[in-house]
mmCIF file as gemmi writes it, N, C-alpha and C atoms, coordinates in Angstrom:
data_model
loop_
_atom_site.group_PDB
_atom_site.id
_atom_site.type_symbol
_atom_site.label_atom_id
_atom_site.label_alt_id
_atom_site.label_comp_id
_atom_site.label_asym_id
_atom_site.label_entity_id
_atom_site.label_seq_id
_atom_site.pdbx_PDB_ins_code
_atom_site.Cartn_x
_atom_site.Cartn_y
_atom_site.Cartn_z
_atom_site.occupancy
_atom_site.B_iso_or_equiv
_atom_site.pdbx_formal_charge
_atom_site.auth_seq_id
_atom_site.auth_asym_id
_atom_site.pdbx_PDB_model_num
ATOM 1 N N . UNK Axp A 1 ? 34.035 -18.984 -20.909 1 0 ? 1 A 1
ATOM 2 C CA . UNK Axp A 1 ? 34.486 -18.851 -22.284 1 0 ? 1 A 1
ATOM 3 C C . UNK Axp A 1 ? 34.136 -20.11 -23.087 1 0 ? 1 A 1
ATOM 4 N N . UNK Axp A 2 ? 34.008 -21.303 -22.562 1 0 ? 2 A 1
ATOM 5 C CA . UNK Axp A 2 ? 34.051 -22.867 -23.311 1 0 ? 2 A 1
ATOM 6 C C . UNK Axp A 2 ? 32.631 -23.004 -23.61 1 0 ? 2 A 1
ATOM 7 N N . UNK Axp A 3 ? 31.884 -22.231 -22.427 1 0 ? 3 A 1
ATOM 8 C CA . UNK Axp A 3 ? 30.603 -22.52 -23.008 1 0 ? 3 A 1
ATOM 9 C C . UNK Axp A 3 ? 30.029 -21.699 -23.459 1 0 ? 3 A 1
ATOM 10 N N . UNK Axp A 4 ? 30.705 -20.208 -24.411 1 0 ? 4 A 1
ATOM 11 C CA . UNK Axp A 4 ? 29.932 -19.141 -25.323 1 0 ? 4 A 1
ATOM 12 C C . UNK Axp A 4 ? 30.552 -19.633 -26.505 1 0 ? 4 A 1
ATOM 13 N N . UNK Axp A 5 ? 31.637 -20.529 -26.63 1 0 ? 5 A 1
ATOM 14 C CA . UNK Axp A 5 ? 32.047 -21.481 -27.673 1 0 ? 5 A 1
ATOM 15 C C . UNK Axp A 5 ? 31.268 -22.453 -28 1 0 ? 5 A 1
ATOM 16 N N . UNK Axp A 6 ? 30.338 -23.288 -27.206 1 0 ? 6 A 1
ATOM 17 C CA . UNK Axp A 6 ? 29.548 -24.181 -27.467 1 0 ? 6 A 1
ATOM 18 C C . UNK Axp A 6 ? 28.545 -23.857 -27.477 1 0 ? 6 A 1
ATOM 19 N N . UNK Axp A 7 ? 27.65 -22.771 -27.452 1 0 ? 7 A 1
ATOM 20 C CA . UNK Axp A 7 ? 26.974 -22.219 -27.797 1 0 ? 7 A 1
ATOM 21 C C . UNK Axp A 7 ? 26.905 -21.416 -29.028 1 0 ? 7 A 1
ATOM 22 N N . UNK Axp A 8 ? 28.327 -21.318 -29.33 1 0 ? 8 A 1
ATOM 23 C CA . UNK Axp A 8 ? 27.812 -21.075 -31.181 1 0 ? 8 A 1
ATOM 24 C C . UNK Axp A 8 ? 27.863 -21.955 -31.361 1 0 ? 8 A 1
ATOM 25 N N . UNK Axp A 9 ? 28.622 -23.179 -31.645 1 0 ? 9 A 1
ATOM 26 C CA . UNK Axp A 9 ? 28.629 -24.369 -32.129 1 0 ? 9 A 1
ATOM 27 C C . UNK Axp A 9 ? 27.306 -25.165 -32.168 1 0 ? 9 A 1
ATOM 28 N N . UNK Axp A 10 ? 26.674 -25.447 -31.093 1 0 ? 10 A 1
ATOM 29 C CA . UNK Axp A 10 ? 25.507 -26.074 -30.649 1 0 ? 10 A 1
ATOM 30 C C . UNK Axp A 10 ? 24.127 -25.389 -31.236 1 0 ? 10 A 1
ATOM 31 N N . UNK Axp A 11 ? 23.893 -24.333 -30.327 1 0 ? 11 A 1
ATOM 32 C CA . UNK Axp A 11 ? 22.682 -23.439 -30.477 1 0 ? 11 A 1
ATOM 33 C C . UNK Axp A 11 ? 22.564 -22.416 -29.571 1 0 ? 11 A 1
ATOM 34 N N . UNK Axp A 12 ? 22.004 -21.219 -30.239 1 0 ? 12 A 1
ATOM 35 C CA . UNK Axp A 12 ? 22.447 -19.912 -29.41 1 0 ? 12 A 1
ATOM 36 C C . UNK Axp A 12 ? 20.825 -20.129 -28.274 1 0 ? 12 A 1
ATOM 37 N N . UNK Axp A 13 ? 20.98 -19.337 -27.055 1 0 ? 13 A 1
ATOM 38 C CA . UNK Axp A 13 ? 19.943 -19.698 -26.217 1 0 ? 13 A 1
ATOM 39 C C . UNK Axp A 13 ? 18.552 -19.148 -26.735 1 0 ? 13 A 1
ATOM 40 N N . UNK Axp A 14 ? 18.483 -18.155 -27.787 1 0 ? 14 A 1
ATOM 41 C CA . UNK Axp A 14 ? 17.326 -17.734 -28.417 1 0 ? 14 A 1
ATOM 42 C C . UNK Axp A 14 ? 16.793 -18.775 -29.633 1 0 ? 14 A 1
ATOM 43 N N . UNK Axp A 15 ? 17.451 -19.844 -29.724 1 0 ? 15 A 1
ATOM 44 C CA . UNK Axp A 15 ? 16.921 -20.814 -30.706 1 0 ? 15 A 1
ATOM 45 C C . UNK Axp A 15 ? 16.663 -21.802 -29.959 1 0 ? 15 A 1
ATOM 46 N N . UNK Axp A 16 ? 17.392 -22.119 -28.844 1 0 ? 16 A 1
ATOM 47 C CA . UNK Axp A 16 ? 16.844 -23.089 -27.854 1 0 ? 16 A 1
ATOM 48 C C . UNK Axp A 16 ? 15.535 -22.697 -27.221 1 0 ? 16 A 1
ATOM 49 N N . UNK Axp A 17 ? 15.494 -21.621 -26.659 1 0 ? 17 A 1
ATOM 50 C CA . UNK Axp A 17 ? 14.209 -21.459 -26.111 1 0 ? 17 A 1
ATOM 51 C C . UNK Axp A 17 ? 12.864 -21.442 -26.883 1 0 ? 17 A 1
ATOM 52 N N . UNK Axp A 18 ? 13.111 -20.978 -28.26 1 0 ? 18 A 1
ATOM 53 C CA . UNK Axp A 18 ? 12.294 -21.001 -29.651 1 0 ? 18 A 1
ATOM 54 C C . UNK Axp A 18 ? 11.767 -22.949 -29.737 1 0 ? 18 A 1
ATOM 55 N N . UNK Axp A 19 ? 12.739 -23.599 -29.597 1 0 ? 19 A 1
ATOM 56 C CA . UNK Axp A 19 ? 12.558 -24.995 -29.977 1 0 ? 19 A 1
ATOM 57 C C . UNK Axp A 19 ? 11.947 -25.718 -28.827 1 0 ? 19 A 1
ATOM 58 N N . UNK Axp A 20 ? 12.16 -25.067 -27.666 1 0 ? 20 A 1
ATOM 59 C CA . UNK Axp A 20 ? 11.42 -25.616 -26.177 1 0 ? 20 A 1
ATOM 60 C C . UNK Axp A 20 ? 9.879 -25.617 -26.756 1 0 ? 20 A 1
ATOM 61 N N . UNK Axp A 21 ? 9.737 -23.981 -26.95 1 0 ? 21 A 1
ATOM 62 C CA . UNK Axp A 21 ? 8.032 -23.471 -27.5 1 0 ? 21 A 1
ATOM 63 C C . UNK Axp A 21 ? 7.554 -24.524 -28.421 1 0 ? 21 A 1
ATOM 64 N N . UNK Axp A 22 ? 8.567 -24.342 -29.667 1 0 ? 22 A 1
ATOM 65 C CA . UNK Axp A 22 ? 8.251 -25.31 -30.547 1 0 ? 22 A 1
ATOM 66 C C . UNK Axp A 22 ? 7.968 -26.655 -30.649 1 0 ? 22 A 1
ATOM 67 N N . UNK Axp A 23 ? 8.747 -27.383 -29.828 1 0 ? 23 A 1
ATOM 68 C CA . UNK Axp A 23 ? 8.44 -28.633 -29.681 1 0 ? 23 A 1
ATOM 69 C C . UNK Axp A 23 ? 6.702 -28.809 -28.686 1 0 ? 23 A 1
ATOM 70 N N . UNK Axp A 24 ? 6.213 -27.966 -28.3 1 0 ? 24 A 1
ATOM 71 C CA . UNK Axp A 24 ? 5.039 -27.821 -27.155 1 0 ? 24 A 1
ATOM 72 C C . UNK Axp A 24 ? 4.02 -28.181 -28.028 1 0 ? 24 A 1
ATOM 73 N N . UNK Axp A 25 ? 4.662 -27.133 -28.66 1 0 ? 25 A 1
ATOM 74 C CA . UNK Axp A 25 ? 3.569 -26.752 -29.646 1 0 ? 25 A 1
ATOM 75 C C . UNK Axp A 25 ? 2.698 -28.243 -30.808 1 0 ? 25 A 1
ATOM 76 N N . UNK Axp A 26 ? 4.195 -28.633 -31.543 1 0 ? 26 A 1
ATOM 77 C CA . UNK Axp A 26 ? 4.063 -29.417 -32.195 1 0 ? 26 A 1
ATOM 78 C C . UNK Axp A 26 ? 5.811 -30.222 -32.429 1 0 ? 26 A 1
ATOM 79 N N . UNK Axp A 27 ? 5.9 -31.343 -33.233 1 0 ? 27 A 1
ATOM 80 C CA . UNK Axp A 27 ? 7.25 -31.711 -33.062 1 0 ? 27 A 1
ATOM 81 C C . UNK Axp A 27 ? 8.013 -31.256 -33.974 1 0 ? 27 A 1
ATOM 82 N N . UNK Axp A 28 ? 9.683 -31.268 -33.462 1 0 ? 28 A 1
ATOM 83 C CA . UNK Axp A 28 ? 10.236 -30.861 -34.057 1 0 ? 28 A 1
ATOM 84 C C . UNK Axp A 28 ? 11.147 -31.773 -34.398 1 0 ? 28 A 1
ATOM 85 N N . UNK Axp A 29 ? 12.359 -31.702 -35.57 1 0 ? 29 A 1
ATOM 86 C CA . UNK Axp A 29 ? 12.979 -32.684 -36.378 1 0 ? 29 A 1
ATOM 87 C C . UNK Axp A 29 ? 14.18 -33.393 -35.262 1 0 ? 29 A 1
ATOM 88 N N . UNK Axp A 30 ? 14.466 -34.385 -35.511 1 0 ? 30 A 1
ATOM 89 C CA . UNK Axp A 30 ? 15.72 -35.177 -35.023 1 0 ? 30 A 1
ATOM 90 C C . UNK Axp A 30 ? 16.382 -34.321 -34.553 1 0 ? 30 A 1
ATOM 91 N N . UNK Axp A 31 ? 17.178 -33.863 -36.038 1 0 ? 31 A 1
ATOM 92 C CA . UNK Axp A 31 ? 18.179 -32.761 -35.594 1 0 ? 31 A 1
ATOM 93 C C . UNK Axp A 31 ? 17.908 -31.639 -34.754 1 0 ? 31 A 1
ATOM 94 N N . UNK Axp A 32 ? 16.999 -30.987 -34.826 1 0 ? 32 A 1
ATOM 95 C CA . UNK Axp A 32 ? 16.656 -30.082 -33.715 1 0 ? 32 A 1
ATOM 96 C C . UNK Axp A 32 ? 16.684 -30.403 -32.453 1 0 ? 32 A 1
ATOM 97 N N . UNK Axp A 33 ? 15.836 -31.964 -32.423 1 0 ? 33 A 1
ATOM 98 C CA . UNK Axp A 33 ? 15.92 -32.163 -31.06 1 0 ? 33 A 1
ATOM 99 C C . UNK Axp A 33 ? 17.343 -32.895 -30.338 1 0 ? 33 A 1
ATOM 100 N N . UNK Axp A 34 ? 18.445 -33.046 -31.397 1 0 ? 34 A 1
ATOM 101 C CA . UNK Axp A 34 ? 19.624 -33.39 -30.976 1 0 ? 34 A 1
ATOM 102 C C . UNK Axp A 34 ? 20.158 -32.283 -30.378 1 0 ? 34 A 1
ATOM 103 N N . UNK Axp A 35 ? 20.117 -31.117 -31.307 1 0 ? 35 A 1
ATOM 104 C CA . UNK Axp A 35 ? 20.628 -30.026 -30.915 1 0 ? 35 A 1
ATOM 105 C C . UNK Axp A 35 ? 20.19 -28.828 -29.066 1 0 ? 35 A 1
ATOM 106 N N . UNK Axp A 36 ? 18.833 -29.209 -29.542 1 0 ? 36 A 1
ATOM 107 C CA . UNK Axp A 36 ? 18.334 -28.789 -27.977 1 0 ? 36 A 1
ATOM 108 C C . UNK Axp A 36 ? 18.622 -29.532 -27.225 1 0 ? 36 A 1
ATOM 109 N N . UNK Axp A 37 ? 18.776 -31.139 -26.842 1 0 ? 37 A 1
ATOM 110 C CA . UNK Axp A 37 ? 19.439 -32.074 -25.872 1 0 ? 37 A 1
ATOM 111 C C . UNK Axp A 37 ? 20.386 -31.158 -25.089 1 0 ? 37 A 1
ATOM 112 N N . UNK Axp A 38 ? 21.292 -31.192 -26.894 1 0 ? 38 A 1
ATOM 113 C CA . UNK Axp A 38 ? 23.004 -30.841 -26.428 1 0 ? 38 A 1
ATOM 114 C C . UNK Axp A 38 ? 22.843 -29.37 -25.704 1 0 ? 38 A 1
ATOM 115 N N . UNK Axp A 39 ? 21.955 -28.561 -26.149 1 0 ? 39 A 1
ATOM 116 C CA . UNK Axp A 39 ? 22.49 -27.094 -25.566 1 0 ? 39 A 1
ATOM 117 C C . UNK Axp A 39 ? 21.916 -27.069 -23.982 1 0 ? 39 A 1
ATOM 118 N N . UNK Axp A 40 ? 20.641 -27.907 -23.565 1 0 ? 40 A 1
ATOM 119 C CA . UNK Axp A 40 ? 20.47 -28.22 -22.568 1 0 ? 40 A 1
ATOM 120 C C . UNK Axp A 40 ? 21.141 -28.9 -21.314 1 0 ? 40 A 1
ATOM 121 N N . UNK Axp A 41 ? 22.053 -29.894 -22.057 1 0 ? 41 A 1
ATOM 122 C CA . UNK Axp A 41 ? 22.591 -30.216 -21.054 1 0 ? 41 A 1
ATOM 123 C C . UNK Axp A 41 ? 23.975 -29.376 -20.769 1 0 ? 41 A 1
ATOM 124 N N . UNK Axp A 42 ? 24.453 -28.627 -21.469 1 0 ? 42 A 1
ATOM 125 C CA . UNK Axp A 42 ? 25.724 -27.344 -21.522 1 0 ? 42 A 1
ATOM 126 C C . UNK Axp A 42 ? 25.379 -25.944 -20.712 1 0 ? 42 A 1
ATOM 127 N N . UNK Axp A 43 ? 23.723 -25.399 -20.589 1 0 ? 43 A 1
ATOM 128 C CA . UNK Axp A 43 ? 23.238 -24.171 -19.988 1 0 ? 43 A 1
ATOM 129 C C . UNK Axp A 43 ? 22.046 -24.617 -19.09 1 0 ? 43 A 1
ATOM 130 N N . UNK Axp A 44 ? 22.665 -24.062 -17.826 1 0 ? 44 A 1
ATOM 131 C CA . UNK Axp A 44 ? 22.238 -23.605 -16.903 1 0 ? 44 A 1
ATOM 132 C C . UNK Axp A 44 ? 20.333 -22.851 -16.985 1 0 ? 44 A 1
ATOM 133 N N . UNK Axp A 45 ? 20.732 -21.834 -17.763 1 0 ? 45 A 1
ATOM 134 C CA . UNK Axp A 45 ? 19.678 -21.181 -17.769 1 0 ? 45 A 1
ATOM 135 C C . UNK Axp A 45 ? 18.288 -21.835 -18.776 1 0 ? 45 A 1
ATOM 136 N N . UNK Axp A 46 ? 19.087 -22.232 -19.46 1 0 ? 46 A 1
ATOM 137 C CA . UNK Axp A 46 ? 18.021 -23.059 -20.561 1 0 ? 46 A 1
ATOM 138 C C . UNK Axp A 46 ? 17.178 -24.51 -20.011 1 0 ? 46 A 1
ATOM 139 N N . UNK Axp A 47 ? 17.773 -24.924 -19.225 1 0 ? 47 A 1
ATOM 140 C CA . UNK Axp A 47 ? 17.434 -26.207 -18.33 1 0 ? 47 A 1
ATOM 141 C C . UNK Axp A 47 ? 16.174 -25.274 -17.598 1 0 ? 47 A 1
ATOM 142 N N . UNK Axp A 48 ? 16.544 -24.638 -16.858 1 0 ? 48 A 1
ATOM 143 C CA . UNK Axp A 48 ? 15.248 -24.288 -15.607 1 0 ? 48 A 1
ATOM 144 C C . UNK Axp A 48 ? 14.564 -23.757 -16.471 1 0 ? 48 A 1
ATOM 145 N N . UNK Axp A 49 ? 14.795 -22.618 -17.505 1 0 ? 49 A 1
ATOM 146 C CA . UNK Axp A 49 ? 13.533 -22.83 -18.385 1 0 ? 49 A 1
ATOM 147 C C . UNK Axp A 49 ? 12.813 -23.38 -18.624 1 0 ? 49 A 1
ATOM 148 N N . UNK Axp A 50 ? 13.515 -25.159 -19.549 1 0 ? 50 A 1
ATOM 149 C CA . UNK Axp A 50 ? 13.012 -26.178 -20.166 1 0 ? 50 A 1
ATOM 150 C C . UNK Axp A 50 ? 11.821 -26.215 -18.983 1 0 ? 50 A 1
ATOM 151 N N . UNK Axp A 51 ? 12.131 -26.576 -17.582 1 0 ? 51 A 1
ATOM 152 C CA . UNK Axp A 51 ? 11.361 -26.902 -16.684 1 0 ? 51 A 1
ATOM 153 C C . UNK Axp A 51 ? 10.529 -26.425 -16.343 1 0 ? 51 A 1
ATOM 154 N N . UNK Axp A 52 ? 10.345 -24.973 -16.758 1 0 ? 52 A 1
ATOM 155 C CA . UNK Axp A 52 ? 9.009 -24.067 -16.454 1 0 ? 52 A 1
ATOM 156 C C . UNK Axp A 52 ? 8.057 -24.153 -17.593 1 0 ? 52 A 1
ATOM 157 N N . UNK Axp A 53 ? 9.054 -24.018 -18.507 1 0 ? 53 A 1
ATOM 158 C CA . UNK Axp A 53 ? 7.88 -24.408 -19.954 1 0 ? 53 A 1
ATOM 159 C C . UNK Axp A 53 ? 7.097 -25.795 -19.187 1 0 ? 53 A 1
ATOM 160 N N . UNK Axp A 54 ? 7.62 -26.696 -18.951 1 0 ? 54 A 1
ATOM 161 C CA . UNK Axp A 54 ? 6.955 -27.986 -18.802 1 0 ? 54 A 1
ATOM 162 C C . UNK Axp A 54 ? 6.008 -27.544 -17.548 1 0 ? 54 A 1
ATOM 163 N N . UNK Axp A 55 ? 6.107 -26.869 -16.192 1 0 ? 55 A 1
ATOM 164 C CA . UNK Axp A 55 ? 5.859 -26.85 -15.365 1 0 ? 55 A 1
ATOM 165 C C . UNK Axp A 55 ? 3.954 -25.944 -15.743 1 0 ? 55 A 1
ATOM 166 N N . UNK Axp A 56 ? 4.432 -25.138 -16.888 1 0 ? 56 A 1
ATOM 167 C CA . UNK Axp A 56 ? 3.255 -23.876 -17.256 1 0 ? 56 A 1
ATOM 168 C C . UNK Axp A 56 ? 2.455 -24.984 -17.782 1 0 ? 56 A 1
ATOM 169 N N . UNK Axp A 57 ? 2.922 -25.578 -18.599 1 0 ? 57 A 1
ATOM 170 C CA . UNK Axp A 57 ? 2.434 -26.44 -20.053 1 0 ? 57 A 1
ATOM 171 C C . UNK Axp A 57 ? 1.463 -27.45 -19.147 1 0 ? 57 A 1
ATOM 172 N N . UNK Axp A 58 ? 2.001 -27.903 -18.135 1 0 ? 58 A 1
ATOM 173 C CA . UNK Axp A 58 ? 0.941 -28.912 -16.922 1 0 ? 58 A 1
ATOM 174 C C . UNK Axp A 58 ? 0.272 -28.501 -16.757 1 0 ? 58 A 1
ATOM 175 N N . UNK Axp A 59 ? 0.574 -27.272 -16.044 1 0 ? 59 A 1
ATOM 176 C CA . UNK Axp A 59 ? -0.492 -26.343 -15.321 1 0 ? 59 A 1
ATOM 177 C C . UNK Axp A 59 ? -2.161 -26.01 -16.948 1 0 ? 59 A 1
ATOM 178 N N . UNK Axp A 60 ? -1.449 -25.436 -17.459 1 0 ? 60 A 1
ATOM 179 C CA . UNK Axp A 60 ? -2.264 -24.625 -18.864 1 0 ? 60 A 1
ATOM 180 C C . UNK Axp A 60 ? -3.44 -25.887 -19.762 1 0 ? 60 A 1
ATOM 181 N N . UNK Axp A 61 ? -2.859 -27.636 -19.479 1 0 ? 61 A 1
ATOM 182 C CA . UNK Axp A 61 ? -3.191 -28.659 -20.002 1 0 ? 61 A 1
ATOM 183 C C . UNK Axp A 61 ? -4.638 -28.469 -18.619 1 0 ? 61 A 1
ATOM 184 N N . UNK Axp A 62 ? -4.306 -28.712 -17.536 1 0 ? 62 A 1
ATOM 185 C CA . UNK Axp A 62 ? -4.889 -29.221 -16.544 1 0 ? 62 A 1
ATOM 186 C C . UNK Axp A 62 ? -6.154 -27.772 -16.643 1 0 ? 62 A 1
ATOM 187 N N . UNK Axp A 63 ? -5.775 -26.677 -16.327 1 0 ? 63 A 1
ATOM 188 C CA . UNK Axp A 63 ? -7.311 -25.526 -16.532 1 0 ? 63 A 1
ATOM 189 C C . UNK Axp A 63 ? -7.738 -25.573 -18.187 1 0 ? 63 A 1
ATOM 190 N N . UNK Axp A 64 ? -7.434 -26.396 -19.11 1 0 ? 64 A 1
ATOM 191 C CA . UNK Axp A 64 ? -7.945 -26.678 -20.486 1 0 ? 64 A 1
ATOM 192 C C . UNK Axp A 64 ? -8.8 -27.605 -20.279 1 0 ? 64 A 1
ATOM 193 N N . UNK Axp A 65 ? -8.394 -28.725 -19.92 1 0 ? 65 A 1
ATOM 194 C CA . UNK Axp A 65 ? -8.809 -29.574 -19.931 1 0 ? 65 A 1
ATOM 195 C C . UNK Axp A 65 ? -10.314 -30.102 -18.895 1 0 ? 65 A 1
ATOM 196 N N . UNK Axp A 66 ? -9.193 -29.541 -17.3 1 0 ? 66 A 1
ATOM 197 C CA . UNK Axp A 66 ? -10.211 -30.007 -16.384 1 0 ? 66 A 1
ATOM 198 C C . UNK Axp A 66 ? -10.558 -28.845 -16.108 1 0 ? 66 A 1
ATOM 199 N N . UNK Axp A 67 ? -10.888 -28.169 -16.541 1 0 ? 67 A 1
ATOM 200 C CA . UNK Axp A 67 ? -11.126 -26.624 -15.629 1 0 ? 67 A 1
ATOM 201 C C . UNK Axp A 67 ? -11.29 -26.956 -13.947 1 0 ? 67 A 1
ATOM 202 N N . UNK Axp A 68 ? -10.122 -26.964 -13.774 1 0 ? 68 A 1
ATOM 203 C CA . UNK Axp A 68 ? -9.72 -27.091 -11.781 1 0 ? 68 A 1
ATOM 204 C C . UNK Axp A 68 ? -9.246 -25.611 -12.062 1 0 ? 68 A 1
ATOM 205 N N . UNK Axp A 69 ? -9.546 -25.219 -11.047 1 0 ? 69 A 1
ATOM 206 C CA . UNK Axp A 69 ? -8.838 -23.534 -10.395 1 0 ? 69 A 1
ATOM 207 C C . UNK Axp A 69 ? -7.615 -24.137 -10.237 1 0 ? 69 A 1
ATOM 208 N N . UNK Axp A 70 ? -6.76 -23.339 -10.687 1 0 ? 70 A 1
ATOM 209 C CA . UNK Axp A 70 ? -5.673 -23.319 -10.778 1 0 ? 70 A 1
ATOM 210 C C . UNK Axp A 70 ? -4.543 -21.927 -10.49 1 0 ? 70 A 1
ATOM 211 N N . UNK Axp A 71 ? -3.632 -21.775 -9.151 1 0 ? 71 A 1
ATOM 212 C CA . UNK Axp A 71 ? -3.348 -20.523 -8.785 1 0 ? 71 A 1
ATOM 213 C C . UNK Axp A 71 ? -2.134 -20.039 -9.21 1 0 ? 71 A 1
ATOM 214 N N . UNK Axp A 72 ? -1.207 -19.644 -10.763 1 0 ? 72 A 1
ATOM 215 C CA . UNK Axp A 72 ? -0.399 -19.143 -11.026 1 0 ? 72 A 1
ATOM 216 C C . UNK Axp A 72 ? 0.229 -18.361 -10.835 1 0 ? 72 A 1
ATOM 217 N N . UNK Axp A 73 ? 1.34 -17.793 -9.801 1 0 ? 73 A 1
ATOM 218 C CA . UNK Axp A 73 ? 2.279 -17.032 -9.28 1 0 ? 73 A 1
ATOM 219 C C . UNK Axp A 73 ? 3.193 -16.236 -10.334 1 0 ? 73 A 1
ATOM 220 N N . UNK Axp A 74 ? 2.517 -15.369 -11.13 1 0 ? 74 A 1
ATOM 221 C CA . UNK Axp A 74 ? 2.449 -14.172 -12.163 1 0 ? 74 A 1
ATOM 222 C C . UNK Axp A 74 ? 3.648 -13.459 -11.621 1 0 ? 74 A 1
ATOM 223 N N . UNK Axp A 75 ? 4.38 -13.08 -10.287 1 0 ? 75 A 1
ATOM 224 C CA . UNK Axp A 75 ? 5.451 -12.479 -9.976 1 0 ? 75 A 1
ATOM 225 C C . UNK Axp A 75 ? 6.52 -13.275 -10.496 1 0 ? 75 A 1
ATOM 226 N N . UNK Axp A 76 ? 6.263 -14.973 -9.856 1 0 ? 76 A 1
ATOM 227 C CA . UNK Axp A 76 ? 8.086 -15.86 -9.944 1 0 ? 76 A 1
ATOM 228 C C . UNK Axp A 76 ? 8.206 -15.633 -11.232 1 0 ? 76 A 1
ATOM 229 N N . UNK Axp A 77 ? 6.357 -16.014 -12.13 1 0 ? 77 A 1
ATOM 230 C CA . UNK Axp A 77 ? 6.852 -16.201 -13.662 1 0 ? 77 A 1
ATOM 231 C C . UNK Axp A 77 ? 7.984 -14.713 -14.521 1 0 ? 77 A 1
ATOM 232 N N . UNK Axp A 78 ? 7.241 -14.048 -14.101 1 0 ? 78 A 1
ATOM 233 C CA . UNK Axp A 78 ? 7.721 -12.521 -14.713 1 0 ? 78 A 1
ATOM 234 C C . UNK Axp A 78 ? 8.967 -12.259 -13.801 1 0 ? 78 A 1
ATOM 235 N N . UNK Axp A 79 ? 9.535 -12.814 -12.767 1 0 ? 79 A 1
ATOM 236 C CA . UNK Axp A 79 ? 11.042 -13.024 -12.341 1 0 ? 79 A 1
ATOM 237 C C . UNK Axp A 79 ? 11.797 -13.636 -13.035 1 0 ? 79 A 1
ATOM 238 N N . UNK Axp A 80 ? 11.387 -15.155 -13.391 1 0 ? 80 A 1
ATOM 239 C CA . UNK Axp A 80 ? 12.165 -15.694 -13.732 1 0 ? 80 A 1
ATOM 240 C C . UNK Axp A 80 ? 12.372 -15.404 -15.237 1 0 ? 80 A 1
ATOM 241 N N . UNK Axp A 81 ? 11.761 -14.511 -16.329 1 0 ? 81 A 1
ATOM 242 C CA . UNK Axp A 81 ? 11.74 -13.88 -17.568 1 0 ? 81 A 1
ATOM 243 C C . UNK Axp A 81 ? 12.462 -13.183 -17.6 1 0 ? 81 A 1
ATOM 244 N N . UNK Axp A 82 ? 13.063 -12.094 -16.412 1 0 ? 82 A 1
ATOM 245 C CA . UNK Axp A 82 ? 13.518 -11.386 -16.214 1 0 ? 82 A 1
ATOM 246 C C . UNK Axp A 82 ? 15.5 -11.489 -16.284 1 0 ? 82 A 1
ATOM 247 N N . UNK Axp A 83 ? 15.263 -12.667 -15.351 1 0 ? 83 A 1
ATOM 248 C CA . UNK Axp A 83 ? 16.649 -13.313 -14.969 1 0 ? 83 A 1
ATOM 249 C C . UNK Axp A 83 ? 16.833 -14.032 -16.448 1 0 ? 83 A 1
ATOM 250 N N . UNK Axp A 84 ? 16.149 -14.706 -17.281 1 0 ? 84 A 1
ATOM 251 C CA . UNK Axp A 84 ? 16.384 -15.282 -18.567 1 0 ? 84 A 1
ATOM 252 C C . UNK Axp A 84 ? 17.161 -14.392 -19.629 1 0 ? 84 A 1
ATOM 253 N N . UNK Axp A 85 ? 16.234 -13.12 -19.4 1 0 ? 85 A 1
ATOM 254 C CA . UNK Axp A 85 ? 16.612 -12.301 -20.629 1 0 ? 85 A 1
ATOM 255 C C . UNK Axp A 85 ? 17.994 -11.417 -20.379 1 0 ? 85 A 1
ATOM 256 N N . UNK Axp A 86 ? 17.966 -11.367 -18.987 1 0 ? 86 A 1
ATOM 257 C CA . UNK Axp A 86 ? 19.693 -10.524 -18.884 1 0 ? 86 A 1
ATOM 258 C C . UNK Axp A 86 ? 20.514 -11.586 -19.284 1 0 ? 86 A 1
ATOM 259 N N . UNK Axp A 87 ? 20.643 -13.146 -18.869 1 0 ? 87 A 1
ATOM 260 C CA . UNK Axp A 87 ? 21.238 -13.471 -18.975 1 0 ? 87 A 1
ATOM 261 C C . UNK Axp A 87 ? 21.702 -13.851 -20.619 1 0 ? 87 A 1
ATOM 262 N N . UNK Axp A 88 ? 20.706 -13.522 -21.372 1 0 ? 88 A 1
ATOM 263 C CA . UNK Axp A 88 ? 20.482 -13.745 -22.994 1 0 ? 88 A 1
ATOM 264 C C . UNK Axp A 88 ? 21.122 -12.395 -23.808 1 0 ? 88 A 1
ATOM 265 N N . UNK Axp A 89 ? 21.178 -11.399 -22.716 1 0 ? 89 A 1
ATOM 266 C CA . UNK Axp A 89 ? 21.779 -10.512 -22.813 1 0 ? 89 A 1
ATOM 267 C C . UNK Axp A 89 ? 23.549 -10.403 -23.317 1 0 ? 89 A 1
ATOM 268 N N . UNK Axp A 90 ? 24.209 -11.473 -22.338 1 0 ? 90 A 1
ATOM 269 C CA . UNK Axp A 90 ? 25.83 -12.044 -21.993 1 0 ? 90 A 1
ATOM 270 C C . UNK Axp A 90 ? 25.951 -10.676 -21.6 1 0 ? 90 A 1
């Protein structure tokens, strides 16, 4: 219950995950990134996200860049999307 309270307060997990992208992409403001800190360190689910975004974002830099073969596990990813979105569900 304390933390679907701090999650309105803070940021709902569909604006956090929006601002993960966003920040990848390009940067985003103070406040935003105060706000994603805070909802990150409050959810569970948004953290291991954060970490896959970063984990893809390595991977996606490294076959851009260096074109190394690179072997992406297309099941965990589309698992772990899976488990994100029920849980985005409540």
């Amino acid at each position: 219950m304390l933390k679907k309270i701090i999650h309105i307060f803070f940021l709902p997990c569909s604006k956090a995950t929006l601002l993960m992208e966003k920040r990848n992409a390009k940067s985003i403001s103070p406040k935003e990134n105060w706000q994603l800190s805070m909802h990150v360190k409050i959810c569970k689910w948004c953290k291991a996200y954060q970490k896959k975004v970063e984990i893809l974002d390595s991977i996606l830099k490294k076959k851009w860049f260096e074109e190394e073969e690179v072997d992406i596990n297309t099941a965990e990813i589309q698992s772990f999307k899976d488990k994100v979105f029920r849980k985005l569900d409540f």
